[in-house]
C-alpha positions in Angstrom: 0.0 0.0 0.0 3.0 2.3 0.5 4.2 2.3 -2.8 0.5 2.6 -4.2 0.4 5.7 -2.0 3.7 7.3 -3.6 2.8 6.3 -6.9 -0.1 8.7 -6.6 1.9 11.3 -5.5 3.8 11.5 -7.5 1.2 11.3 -10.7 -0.4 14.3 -8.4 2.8 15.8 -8.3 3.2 15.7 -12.0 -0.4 17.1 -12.6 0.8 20.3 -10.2 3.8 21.0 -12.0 2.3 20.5 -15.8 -0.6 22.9 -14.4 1.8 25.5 -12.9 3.5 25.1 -16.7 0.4 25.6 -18.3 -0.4 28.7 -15.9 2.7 30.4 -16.5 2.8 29.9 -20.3 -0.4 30.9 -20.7 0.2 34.3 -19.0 3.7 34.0 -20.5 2.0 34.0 -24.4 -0.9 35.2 -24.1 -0.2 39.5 -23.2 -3.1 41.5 -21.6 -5.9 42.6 -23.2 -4.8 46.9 -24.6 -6.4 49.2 -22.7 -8.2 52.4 -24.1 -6.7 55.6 -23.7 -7.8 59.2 -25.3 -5.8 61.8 -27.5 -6.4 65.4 -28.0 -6.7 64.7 -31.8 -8.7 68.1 -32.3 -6.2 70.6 -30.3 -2.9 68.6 -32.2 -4.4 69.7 -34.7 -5.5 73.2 -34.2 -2.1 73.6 -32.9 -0.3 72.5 -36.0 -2.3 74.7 -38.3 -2.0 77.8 -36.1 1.9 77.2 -35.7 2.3 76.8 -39.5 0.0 79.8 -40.1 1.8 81.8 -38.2 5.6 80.6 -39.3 5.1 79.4 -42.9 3.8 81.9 -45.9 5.2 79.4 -48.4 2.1 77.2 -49.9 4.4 74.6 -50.8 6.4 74.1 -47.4 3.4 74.2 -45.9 2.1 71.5 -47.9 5.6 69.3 -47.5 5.0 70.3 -43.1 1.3 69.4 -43.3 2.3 65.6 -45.1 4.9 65.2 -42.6 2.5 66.4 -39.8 0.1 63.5 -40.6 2.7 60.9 -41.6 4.6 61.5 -38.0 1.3 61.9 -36.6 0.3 58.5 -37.7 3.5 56.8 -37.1 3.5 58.3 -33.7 0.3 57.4 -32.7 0.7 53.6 -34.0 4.2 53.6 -32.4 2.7 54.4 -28.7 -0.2 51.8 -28.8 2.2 49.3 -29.7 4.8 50.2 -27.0 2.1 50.5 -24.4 -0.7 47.7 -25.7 -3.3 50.8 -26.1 -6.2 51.4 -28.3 -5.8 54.6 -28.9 -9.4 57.2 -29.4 -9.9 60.1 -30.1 -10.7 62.2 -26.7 -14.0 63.4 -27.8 -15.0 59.5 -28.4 -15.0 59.2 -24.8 -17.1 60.0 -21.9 -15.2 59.3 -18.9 -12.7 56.8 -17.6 -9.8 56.6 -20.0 -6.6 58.1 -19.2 -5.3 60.8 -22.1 -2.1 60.5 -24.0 -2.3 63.8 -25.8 1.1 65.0 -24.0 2.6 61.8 -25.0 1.6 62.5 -28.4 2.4 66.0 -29.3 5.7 65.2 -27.1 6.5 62.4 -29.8 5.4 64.2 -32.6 8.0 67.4 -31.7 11.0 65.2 -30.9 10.2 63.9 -34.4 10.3 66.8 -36.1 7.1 66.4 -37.6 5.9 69.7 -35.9 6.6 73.2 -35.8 8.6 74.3 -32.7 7.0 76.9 -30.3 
């Protein structure tokens, strides 16, 4: 009866430990649900225009800002969800409850480049 007795043990044992595997991979390979966050898209992009109003008389230039202002402001944006597993809305989308990125953004989008300098 003794070595029945260990023999379950140890196939209880061996259940445990191919569980606790199963745990751990599973949170391992499976990554948390994003979580929603808002952005100022609006004011980014009153900001820009105003800026470049005020800096830029050139139509051209202002065209060649204005493309990189949406290209950075797209790679940006896409670049920060995927850093910091976010869905990423705009603030006006949301009624409460989700935290706002819009410093994050614009801070991005000036160390880029993509944005006129105040």
């Amino acid at each position: 009866m003794g070595s029945a007795l260990l023999g379950e043990l140890k196939t209880v044992a061996v259940a445990l430990l191919a569980a606790l595997v199963v745990v751990l991979g599973h949170a391992h390979f499976n990554p948390p649900p994003p979580t929603m966050v808002k952005v100022g898209l609006k004011g980014l992009v009153e900001g820009f225009v105003l800026d470049t109003a005020k800096s830029v008389k050139d139509e051209h230039e202002v065209a060649a800002r204005t493309e990189a202002f949406i290209q950075g402001l797209n790679t940006e944006v896409n670049r920060i969800a995927d850093t910091y597993n976010v869905i990423i809305v705009p603030k006006e989308a949301v009624m409460a409850g989700a935290p706002d990125v819009t410093g994050l953004v614009e801070q991005a989008l000036r160390e880029g480049s993509y944005a006129p300098r105040r």
